[in-house]
C-alpha positions in Angstrom: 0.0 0.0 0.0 1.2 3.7 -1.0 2.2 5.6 2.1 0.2 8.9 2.8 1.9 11.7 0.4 1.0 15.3 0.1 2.1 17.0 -2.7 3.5 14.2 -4.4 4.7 15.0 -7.8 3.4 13.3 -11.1 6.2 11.1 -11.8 6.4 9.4 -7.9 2.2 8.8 -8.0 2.2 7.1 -11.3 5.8 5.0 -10.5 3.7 3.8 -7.2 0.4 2.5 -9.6 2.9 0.7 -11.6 4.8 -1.2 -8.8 0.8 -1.0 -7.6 0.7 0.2 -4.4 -2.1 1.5 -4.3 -3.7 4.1 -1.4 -7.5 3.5 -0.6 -7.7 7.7 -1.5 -6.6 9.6 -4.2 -8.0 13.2 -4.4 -6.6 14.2 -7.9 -7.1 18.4 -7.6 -6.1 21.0 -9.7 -6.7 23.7 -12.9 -4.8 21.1 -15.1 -7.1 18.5 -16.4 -4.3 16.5 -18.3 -2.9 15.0 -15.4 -5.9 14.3 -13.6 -7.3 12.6 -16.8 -4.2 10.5 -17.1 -3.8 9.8 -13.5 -7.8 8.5 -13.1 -7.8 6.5 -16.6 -4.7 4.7 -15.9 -6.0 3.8 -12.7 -9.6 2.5 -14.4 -7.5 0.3 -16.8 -4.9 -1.7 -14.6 -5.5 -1.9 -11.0 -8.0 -4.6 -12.4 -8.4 -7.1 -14.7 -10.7 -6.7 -17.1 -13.0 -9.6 -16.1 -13.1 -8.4 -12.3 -14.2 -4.6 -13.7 -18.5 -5.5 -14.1 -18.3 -6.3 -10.2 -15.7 -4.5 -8.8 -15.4 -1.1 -10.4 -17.9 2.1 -10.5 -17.3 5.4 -12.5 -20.3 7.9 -11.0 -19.7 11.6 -12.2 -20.3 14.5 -9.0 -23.2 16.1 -10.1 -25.0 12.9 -10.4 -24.7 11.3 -6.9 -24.5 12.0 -3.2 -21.5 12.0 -1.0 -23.3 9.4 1.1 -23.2 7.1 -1.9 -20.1 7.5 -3.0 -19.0 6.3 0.8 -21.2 3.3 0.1 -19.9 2.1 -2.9 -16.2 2.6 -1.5 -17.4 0.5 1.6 -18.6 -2.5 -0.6 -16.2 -5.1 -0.6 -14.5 -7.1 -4.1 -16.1 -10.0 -5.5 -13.3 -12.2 -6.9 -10.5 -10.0 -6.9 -8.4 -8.3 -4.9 -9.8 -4.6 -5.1 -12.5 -2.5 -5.8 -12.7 1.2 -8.0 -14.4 3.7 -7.5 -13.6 7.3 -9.3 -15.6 10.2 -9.2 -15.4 12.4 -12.2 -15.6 15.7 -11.6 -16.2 15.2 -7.6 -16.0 19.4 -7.2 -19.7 18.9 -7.9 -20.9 16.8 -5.3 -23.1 19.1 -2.8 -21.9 17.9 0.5 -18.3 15.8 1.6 -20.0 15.2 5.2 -20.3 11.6 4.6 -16.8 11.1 2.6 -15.2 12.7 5.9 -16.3 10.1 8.2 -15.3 7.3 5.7 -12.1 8.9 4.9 -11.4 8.5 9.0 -11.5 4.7 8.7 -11.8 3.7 4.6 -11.6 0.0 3.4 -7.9 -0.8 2.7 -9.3 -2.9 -0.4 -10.9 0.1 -1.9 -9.2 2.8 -4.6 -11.2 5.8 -3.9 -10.7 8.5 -6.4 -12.2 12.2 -6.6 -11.6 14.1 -9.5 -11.8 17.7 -8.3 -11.1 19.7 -11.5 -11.1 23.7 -11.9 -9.1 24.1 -8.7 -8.0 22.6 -5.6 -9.5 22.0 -2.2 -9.3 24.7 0.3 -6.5 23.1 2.5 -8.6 24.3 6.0 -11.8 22.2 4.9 -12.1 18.9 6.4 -12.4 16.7 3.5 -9.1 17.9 3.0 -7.1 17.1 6.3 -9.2 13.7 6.9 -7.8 13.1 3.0 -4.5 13.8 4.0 -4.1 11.5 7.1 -5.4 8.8 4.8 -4.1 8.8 1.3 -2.8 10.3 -1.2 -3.4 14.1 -2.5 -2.0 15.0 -5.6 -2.6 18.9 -7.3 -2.1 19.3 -11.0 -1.1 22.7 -11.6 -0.7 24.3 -15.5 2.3 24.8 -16.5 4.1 28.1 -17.3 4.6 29.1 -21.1 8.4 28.8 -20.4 7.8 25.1 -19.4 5.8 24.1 -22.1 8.5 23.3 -24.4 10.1 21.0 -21.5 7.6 19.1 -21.9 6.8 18.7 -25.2 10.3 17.2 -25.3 10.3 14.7 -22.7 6.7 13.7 -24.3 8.1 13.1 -27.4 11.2 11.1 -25.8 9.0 9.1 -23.9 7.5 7.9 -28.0 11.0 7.5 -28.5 11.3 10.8 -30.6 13.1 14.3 -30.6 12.2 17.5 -31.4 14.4 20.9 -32.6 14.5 23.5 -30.5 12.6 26.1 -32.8 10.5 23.1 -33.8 9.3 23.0 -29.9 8.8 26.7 -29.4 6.6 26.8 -32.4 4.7 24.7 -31.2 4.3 25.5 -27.7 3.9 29.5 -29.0 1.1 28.4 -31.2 -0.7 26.2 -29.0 -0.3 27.4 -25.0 -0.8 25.7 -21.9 -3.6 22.9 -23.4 -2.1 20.2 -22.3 -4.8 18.0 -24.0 -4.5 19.9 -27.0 -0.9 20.0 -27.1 -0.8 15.8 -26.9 -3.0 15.7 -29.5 -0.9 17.5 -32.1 2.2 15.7 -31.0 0.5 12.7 -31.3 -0.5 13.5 -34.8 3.2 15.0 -35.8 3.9 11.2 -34.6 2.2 9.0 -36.7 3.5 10.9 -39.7 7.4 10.3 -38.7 9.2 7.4 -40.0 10.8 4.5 -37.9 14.1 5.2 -39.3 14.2 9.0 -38.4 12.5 10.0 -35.4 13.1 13.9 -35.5 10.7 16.6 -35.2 11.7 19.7 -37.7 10.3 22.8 -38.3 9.2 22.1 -41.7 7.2 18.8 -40.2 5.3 21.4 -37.8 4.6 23.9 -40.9 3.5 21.0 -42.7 1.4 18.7 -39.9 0.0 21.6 -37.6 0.1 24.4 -40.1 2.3 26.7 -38.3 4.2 28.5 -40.8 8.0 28.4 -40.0 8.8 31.7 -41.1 5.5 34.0 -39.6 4.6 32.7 -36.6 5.1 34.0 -32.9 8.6 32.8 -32.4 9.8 33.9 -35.3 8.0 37.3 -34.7 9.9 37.1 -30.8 13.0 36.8 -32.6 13.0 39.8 -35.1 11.9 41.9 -31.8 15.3 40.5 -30.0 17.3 41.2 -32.8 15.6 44.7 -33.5 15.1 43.5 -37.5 12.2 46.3 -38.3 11.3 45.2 -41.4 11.1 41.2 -40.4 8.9 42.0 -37.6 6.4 44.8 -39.8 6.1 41.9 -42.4 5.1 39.2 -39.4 2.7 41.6 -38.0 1.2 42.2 -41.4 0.9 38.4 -41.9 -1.1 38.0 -38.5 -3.6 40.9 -39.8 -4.3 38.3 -42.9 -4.0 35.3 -40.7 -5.4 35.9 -37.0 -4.5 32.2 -36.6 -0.9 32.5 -37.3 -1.0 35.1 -34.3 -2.9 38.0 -32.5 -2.3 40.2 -29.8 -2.8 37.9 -27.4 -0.9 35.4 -28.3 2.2 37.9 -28.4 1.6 40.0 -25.4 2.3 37.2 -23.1 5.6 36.3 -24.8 6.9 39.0 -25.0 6.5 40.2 -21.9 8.2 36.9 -20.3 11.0 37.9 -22.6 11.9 41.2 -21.5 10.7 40.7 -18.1 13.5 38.3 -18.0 15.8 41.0 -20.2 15.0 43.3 -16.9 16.5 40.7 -14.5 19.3 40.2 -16.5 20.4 43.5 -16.8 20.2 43.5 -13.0 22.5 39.9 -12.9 26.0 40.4 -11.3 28.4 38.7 -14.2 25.5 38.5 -16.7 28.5 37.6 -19.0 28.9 34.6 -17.5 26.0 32.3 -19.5 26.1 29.9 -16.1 25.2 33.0 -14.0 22.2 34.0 -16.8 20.7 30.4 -16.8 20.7 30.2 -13.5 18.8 33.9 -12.4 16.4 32.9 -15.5 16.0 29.5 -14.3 16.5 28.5 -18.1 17.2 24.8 -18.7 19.4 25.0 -21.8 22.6 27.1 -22.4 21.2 28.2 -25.6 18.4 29.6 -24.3 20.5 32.4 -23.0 21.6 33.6 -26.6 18.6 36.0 -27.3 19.1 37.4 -23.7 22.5 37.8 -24.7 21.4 39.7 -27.9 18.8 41.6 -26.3 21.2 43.1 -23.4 23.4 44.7 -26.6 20.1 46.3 -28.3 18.1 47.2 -25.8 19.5 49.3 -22.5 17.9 48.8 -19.0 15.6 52.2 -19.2 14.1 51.1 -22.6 13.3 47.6 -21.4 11.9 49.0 -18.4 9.9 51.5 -20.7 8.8 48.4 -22.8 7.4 46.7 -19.7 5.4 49.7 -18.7 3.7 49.8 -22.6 3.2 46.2 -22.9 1.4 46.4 -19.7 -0.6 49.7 -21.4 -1.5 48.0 -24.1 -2.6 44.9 -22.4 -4.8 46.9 -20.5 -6.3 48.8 -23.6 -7.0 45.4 -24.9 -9.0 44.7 -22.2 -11.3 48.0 -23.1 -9.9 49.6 -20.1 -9.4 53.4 -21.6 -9.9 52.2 -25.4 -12.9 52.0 -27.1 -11.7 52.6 -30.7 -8.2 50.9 -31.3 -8.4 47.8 -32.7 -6.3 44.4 -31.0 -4.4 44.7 -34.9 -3.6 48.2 -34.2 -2.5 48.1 -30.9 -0.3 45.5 -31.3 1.3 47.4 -34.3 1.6 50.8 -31.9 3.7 47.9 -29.5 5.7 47.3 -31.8 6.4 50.6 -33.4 7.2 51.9 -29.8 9.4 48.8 -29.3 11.5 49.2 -32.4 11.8 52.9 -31.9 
């Protein structure tokens, strides 16, 4: 049997399924769906076998039952097997946890209880919470930053024994966001096209499978703003008024503002030569990462970054309709980008 964990981290909760020990509770919590989904399906499909599953296992969704029943149908006991299921889909809706309280004070050590509380976590100070906590195992799935996103989009392709470029991986992950779900989905579709004999993600795959154009898209657009190429970044700009898809305002605001965010720590990093230092104050995993910081700190000084940070911000806000009611998302993000350049 798992030991009670708190905060236990995606990788340790799925190694303990698959040497299965298994805790009678799993409260799966979280805004990110992916891991939830991935955690609560691979549970449904091996901790039995599939001719114990009629008797032994019960997918209810929240909205649809009582907390009261779901502590019945975890009390029940396995008939010809060794455990029983029982997973709540999304258990956020379930009106009242009085009843899963006092089961989870003494639960049945055959039973794999799972809630699937999606769209945030449990408030740490509410019972079904602590009486969770003494018992089993809580695991919160939290999105993952934009500068993470091509992290994993590597180690998912690895793990389907593939690699990916570099610029091939921020395309993607600039194109798509934080959708885990969505993100897996194009992979998995760039995957079935590759052949057995060369296993490597390229640019031109992405243009070609996704329909990201390798040469307008938002990274490409990122990089002509680091390098200061006017014309490069005019002729994106013009490219995303004909194709909204390609890229918009809000796809670009967030990036680059992460970008020269990170420019206005930099210039503030004692050594900022030293690429070790850089990596480290940007919490960057890969030495080349630190190249367009690099290039940035030689065309952009500290007051005009900091000036940059201040429009972005502006214009984020006129986006919103806060003091605009005329200029259009198109025209605001060519103003950024005027003032950026200029």
């Amino acid at each position: 049997m798992a030991e009670n964990k708190i905060g236990i981290s995606y990788e340790q909760l799925m190694r303990d399924l698959k040497a299965r020990k298994f805790s009678p509770i799993y409260i799966l919590m979280g805004e990110e769906s992916y891991y939830i989904d991935k955690i609560s399906d691979y549970i449904a499909e091996n901790v039995l076998q599939p001719e114990e599953r009629d008797f032994n296992q019960t997918i209810v969704f929240g909205s649809d039952v009582s907390s009261s029943q779901v502590a019945d149908m975890a009390k029940g006991y396995p008939m010809m097997a060794e455990h029983r299921v029982v997973i709540v889909k999304e258990s956020q809706n379930l009106r009242s946890t009085e009843a899963l309280e006092k089961y989870f004070k003494n639960p049945v050590k055959s039973t794999v209880l799972v809630l699937c509380h999606k769209n945030g976590s449990i408030d740490k100070r509410k019972k079904i919470y602590t009486a969770a906590a003494t018992a089993g195992v809580i695991f919160e799935s939290k999105k993952l930053y934009e500068r993470e996103l091509p992290g994993f989009i590597d180690g998912y392709l690895k793990m389907k024994s593939a690699t990916i470029e570099p610029k091939a991986s921020q395309m993607i992950a600039d194109h798509i966001g934080a959708d885990l779900h969505r993100l897996v989905s194009e992979l998995d579709k760039v995957l079935i096209t590759l052949p057995e004999n060369d296993r490597r993600v390229t640019p031109e795959i992405v243009e070609r499978e996704i329909g990201i154009s390798k040469e307008y898209n938002v990274f490409e657009f990122r990089n002509a703003i680091v390098q200061r190429d006017i014309l490069k970044a005019n002729r994106i700009v013009k490219y995303f008024d004909s194709n909204p898809k390609a890229g918009s305002l809000f796809a670009v605001l967030p990036n680059l503002f992460l970008f020269f965010q990170n420019l206005m720590i930099a210039w503030y990093t004692p050594n900022r030569a030293d690429k070790n230092m850089l990596m480290k104050r940007l919490d960057l995993r890969n030495s080349w990462q630190t190249k367009e910081y690099e290039i940035g700190l030689r065309n952009y000084s500290a007051m005009k970054t900091m000036q940059i940070i201040s429009k972005i911000r502006e214009v984020d806000a006129k986006s919103k309709g806060l003091d605009n009611r005329e200029t259009s998302a198109d025209d605001l993000l060519k103003e950024l980008v005027f003032f950026i350049l200029h």
